[in-house]
Backbone bond lengths (Angstrom), bond angles and torsions (degrees), N, CA, C in turn:
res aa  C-N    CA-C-N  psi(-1)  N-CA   C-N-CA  omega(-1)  CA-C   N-CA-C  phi
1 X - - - 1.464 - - 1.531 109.31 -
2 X 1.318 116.49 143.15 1.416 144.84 176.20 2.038 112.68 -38.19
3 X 1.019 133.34 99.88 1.317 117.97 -178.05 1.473 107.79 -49.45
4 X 1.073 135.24 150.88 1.633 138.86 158.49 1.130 108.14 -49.30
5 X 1.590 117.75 146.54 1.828 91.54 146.31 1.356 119.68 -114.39
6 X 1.584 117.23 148.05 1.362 128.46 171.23 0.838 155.84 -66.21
7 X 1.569 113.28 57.27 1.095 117.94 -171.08 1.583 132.58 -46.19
8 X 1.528 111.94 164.32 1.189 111.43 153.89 1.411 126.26 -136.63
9 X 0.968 117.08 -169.09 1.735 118.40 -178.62 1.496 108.25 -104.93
10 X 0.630 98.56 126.21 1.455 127.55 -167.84 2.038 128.55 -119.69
11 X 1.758 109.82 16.59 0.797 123.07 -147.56 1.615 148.24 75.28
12 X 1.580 97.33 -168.70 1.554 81.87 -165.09 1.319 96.62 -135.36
13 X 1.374 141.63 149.88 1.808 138.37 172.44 1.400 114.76 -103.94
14 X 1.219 108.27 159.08 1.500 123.90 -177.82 1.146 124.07 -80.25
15 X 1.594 158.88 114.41 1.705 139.31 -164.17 1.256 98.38 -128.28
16 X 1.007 121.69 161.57 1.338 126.52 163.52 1.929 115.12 -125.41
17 X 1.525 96.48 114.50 1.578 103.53 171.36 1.563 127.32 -90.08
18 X 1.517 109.87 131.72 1.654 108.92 -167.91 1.501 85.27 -102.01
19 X 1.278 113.76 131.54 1.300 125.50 173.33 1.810 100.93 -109.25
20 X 1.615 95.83 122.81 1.692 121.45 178.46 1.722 106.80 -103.74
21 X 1.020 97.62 141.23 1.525 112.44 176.30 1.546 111.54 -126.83
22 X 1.344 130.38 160.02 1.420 127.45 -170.90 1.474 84.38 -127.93
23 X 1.473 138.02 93.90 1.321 137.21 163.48 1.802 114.93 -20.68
24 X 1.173 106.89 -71.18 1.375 104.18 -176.73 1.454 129.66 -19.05
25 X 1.480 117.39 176.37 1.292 107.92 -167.68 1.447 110.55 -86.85
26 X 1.489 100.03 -22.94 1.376 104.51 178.84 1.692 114.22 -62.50
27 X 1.148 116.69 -29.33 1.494 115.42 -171.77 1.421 103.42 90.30
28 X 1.880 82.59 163.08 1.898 78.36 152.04 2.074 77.05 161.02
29 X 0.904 120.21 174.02 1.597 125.55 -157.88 1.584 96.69 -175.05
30 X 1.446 108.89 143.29 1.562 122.83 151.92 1.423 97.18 -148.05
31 X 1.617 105.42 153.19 1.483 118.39 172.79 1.703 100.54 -109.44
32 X 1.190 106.95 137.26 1.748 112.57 177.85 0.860 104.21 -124.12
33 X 1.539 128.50 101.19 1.887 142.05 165.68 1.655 111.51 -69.87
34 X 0.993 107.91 95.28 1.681 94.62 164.73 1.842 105.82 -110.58
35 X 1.510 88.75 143.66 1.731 119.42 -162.47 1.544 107.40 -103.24
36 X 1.525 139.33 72.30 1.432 127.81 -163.55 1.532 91.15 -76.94
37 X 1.050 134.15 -22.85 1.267 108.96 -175.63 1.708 114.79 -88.69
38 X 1.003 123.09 -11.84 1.432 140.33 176.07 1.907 123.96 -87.25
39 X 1.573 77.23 -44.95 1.645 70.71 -161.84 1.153 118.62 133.21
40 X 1.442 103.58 -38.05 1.594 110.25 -145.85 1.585 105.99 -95.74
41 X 1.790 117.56 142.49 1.782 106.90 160.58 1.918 85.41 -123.25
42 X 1.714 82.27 165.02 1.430 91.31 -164.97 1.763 76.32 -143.87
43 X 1.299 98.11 144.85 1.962 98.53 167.22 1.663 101.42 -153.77
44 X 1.633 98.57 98.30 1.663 100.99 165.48 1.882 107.40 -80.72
45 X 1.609 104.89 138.86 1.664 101.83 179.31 1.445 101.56 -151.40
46 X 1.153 107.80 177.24 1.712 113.89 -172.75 1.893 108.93 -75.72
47 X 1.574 111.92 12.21 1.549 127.11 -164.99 1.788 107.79 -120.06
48 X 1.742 100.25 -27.61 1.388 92.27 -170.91 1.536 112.38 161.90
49 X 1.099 155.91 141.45 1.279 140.88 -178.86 1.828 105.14 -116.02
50 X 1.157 103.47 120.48 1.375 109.79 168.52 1.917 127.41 -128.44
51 X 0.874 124.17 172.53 1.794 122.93 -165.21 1.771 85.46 -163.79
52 X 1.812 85.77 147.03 1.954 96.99 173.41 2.111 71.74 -147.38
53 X 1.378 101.39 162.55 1.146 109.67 166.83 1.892 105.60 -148.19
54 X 1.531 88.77 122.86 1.291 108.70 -170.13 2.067 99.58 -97.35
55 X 1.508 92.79 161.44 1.399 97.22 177.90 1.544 122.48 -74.59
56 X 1.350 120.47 114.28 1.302 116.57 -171.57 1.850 123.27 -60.90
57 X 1.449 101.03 -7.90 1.399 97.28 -179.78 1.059 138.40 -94.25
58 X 1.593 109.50 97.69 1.561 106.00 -159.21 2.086 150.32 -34.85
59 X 1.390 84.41 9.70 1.475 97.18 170.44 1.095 112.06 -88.64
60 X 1.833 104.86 -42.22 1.685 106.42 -174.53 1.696 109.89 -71.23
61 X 1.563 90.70 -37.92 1.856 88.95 -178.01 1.189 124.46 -68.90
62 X 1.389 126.42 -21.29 1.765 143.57 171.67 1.356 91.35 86.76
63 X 1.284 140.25 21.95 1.660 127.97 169.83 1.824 84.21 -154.35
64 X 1.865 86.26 167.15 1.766 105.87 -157.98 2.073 98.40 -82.96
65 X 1.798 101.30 -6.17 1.612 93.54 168.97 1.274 108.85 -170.89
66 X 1.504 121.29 -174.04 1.706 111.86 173.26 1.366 136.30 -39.80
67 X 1.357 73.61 -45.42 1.856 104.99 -163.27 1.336 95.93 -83.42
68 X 1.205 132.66 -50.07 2.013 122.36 167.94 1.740 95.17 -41.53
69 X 1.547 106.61 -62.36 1.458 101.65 -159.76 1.516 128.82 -46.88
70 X 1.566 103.81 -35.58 1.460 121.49 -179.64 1.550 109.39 -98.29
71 X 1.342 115.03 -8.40 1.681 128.35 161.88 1.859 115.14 -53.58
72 X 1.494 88.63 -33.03 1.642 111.47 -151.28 1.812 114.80 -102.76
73 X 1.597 90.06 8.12 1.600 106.22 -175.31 1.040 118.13 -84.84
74 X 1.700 134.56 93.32 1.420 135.74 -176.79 1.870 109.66 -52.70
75 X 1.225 105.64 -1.44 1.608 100.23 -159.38 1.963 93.86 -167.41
76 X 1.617 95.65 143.28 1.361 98.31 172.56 1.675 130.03 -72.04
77 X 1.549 93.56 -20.33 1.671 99.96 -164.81 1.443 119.86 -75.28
78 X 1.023 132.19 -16.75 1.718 123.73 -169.00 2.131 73.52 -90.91
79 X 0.991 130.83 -63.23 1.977 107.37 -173.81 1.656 111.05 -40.59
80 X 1.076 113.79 -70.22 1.396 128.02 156.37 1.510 110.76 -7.26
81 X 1.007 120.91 -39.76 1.571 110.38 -159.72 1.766 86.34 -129.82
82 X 1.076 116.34 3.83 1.603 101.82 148.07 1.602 121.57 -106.86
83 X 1.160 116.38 1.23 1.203 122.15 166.67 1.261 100.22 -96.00
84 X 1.547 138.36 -27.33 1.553 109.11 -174.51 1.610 106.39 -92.28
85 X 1.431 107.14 -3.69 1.631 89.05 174.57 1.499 114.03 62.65
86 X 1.795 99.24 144.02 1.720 106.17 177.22 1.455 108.08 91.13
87 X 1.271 125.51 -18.67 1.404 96.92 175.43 1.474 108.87 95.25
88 X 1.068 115.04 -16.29 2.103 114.33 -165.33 1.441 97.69 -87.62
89 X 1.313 134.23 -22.91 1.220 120.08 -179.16 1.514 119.78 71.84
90 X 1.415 123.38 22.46 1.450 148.64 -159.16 1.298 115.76 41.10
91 X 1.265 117.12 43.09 1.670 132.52 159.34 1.409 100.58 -76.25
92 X 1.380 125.06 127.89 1.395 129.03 141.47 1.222 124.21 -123.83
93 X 1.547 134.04 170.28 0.987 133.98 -158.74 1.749 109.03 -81.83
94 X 1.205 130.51 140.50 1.398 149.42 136.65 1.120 147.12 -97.94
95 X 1.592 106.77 133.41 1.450 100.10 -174.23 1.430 107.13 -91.50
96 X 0.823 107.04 -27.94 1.588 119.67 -171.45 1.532 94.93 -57.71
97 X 0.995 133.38 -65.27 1.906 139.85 177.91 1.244 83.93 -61.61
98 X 1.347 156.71 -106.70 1.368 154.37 -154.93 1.709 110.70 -29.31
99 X 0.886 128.89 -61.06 1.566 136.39 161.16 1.832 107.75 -26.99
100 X 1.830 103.09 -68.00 1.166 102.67 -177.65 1.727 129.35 -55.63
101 X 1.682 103.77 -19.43 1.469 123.17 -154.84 2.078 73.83 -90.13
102 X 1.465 122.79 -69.99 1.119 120.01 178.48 1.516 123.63 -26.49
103 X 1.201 119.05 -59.38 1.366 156.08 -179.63 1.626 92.78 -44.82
104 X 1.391 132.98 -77.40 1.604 140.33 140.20 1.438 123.35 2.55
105 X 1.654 104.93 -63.95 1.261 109.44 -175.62 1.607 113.66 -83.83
106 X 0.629 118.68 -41.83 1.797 133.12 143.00 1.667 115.59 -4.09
107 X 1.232 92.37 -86.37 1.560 88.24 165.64 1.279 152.22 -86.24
108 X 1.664 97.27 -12.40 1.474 110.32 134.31 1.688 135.88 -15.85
109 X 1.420 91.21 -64.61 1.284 123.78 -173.06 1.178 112.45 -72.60
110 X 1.341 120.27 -43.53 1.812 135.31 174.22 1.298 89.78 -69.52
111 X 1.431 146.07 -57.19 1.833 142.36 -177.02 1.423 104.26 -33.53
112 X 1.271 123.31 -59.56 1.170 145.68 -142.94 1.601 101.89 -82.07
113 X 1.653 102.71 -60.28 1.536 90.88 171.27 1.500 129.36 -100.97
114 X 1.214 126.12 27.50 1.612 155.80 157.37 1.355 98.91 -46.72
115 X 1.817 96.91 -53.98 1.202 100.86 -148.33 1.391 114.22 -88.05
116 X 1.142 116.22 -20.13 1.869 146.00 -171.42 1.784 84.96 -99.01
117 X 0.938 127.93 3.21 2.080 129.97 163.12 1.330 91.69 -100.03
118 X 0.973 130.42 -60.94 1.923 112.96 -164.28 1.686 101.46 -94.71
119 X 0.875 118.46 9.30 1.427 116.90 173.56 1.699 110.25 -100.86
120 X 1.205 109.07 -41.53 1.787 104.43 156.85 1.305 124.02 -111.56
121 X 2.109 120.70 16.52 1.408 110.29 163.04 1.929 104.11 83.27
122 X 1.410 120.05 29.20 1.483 137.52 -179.86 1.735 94.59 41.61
123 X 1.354 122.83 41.35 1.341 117.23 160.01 1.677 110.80 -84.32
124 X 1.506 97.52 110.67 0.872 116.88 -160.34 1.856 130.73 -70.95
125 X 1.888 88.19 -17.13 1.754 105.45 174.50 1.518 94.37 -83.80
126 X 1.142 136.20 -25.13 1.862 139.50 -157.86 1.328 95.88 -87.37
127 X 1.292 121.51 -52.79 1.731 150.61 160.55 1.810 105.03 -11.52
128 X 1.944 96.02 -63.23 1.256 116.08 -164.91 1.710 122.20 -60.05
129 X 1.445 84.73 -32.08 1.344 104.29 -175.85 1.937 130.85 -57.49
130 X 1.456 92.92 -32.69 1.325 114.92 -162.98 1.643 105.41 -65.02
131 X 1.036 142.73 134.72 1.792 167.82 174.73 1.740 95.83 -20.22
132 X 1.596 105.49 -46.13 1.560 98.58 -167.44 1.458 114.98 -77.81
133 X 1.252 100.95 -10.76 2.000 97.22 -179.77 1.462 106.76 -89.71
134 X 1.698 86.55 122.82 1.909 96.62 171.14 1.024 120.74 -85.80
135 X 1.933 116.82 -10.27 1.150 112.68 -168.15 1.538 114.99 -118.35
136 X 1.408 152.54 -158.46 0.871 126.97 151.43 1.418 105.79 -147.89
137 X 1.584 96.08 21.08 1.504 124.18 164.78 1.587 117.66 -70.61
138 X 1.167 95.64 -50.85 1.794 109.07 -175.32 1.130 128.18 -56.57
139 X 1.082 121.29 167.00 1.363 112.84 -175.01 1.673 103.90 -107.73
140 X 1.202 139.74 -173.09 1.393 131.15 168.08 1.713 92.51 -69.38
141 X 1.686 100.80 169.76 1.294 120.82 -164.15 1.552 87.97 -110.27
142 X 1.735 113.10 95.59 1.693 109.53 -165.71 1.991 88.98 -85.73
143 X 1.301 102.04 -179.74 1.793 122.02 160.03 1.204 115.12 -43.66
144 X 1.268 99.88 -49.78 1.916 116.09 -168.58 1.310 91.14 -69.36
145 X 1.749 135.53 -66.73 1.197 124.34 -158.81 1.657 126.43 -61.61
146 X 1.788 106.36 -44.41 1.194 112.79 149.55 1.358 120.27 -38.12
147 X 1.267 138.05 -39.13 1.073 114.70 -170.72 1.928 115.33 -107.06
148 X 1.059 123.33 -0.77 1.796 131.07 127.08 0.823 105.01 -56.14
149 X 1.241 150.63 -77.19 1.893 120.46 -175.43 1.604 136.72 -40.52
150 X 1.336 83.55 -14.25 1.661 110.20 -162.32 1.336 98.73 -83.46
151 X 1.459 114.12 -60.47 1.501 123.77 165.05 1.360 113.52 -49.28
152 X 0.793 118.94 -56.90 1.680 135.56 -162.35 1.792 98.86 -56.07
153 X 1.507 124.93 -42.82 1.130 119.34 -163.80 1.801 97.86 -87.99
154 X 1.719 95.37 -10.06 2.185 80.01 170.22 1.212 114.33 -92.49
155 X 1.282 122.50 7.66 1.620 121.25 -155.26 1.806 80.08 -86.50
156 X 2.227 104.96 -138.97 1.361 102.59 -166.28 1.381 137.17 -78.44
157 X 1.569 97.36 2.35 1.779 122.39 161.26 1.505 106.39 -34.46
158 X 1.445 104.30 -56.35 1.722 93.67 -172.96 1.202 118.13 -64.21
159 X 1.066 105.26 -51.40 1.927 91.13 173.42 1.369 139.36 -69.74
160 X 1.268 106.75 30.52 1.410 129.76 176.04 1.839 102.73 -77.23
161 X 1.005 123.92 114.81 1.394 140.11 175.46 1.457 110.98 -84.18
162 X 1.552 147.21 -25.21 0.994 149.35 173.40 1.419 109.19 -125.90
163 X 1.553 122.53 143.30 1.289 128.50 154.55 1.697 129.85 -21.07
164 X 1.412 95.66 -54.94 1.709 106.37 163.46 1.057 107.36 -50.22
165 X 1.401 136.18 -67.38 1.339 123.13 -153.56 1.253 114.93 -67.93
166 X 1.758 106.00 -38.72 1.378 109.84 173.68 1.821 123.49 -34.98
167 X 1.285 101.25 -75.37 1.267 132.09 169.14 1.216 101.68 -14.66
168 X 1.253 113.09 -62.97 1.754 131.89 -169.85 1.600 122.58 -30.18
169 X 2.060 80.29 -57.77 1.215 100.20 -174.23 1.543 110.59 -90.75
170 X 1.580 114.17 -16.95 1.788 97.81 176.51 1.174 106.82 -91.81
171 X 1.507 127.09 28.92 1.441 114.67 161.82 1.353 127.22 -104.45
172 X 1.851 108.85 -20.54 1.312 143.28 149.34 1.593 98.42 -53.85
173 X 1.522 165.72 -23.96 0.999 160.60 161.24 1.600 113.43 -44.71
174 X 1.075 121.20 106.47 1.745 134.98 150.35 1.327 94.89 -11.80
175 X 1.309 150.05 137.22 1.566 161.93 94.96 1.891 76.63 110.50
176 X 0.762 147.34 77.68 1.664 148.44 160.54 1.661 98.43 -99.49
177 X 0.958 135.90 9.11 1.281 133.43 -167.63 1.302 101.37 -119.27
178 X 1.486 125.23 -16.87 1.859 124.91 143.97 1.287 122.27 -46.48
179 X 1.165 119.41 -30.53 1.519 133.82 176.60 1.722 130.17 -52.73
180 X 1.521 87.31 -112.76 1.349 97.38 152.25 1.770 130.34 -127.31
181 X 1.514 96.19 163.56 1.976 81.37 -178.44 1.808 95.89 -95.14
182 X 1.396 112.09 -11.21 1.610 101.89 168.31 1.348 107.61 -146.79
183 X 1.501 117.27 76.54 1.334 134.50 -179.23 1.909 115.58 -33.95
184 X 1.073 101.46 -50.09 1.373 110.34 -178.93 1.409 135.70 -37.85
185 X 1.794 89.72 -27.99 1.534 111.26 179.95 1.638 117.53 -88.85
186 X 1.345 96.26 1.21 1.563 116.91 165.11 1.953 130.70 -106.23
187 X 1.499 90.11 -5.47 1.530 96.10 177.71 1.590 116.07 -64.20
188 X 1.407 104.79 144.04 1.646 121.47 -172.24 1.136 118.26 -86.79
189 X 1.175 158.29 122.85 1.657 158.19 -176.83 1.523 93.31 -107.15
190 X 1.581 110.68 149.85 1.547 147.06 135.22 1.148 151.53 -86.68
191 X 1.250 140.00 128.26 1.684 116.45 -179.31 1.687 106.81 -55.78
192 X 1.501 116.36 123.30 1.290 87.87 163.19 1.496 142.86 -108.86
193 X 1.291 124.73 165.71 1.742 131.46 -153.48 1.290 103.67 -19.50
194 X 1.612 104.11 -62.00 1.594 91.98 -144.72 1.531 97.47 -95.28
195 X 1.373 134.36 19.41 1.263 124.17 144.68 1.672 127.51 -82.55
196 X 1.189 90.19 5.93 1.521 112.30 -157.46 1.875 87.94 -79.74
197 X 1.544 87.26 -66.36 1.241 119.20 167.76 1.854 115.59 -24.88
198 X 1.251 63.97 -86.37 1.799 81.71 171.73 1.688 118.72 -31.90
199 X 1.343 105.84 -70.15 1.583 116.52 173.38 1.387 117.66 -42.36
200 X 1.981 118.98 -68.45 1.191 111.84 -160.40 1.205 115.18 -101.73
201 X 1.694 125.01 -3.39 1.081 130.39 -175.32 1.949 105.65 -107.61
202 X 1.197 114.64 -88.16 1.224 104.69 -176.62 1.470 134.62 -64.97
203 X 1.291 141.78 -14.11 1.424 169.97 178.96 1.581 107.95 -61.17
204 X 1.507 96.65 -68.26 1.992 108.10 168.69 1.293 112.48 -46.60
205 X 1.144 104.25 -61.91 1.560 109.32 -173.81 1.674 109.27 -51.16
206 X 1.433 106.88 -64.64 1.920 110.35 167.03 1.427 111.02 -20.46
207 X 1.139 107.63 -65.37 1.539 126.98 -156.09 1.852 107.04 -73.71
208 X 1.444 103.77 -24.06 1.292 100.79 -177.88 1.423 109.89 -90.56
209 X 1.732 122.44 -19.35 0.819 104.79 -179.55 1.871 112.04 -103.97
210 X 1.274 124.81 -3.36 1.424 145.98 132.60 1.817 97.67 -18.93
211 X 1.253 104.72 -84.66 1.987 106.33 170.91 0.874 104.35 -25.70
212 X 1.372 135.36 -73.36 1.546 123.50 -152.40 1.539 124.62 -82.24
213 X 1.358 88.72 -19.79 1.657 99.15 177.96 1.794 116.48 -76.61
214 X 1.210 89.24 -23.54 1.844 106.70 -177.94 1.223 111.66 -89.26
215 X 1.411 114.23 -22.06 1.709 111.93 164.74 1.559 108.72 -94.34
216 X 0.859 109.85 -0.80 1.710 101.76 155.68 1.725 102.28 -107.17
217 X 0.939 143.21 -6.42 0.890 114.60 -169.69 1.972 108.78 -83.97
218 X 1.094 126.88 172.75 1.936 132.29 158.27 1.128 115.91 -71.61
219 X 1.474 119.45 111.44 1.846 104.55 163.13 1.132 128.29 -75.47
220 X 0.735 125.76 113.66 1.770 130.59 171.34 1.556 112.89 -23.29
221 X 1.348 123.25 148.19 1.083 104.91 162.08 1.813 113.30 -100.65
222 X 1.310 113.65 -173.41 1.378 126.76 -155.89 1.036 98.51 -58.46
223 X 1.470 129.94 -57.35 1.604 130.97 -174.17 1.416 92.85 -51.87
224 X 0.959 115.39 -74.19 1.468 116.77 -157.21 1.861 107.73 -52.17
225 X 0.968 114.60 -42.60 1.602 117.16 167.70 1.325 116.71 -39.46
226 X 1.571 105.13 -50.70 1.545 107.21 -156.02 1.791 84.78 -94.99
């Protein structure tokens, strides 16, 4: 087994929390901790609680502290997207946009062979022949079937909250194999809420009041920095 390690205490740091309020009646609150001696911002709110911890030493940070650094932000989004972590840039998945993108390709697909039905009379070996069939399993893609898929993708598909589940259920779909042969590479993303949140609502405000606090605040000089 792993030795512990031994810590010690080593003191304690100073933060300063901007407390946000959403006037309305509805409410709504976030607390924003910024840590100049750490690094660190932390913002618990009625949307989500997130923390990024940046390097406190002003060479690495390019300003003399947090609060300069996040003082000095022409724009909310590069903080924003270090507090949401992952890389997604607050894209998440939808079915609702994925449905519609399906929904698209769908009748696409019914255009295409509508037209290859009255052009050989729904003969269905002449049908087979044509460039767009991958399979030679299928049957033609009739009105009727297009439009069970059609249904099929409003039923409990939409309320699928994750990709997995989605998936789940558009493979359980009647004729889903008109679609795609690797659906996934067609799924739709959204910004979602509470980055939404995050970005244009609480972040500005941080950052604006970060400005004012950093022009009052003393810069250190270099010795004293380093």
């Amino acid at each position: 087994m792993s030795k512990l390690p031994a810590f010690v205490f080593k003191g304690v740091s100073i933060a300063t929390t901007y407390r946000l309020q959403v006037p309305e009646s509805l409410g709504g609150w976030a607390l924003c901790t910024v840590n100049d001696e750490t690094g660190e911002l932390s913002i618990q709110s009625d949307w989500g609680n997130w923390s990024y911890r940046w390097s406190p030493n002003p060479t690495h940070l390019g300003a003399p502290t947090l609060t300069h650094f996040l003082g000095d932000r022409s724009s909310a989004d590069y903080v924003a997207n270090k507090l949401w972590g992952g890389g997604s840039y607050g894209q998440v998945f939808s079915a609702d946009l994925t449905i519609a993108a399906f929904r698209k390709e769908l009748c696409k697909e019914r255009l295409e062979q509508g037209r290859e039905q009255r052009r050989y009379g729904l003969d269905s070996a002449l049908i087979r022949t044509q460039p767009y069939y991958t399979s030679y399993d299928k049957e033609p893609l009739t009105a009727g079937i297009a439009r069970e898929i059609w249904d099929e993708l409003g039923g409990d598909i939409a309320d699928a909250k994750s990709e997995e589940l989605f998936l789940e259920r558009f493979f359980n779909i009647s004729g889903h194999g008109w679609m795609f042969e690797e659906p996934w590479n067609h799924f739709e993303t959204q910004e979602a809420w509470p980055f939404t949140v995050l970005k244009d609502a609480i972040l500005p405000v941080l950052i604006e009041e970060c400005r004012k606090r950093a022009a009052a605040m003393p810069v250190a000089s270099e010795a004293q920095q380093a």
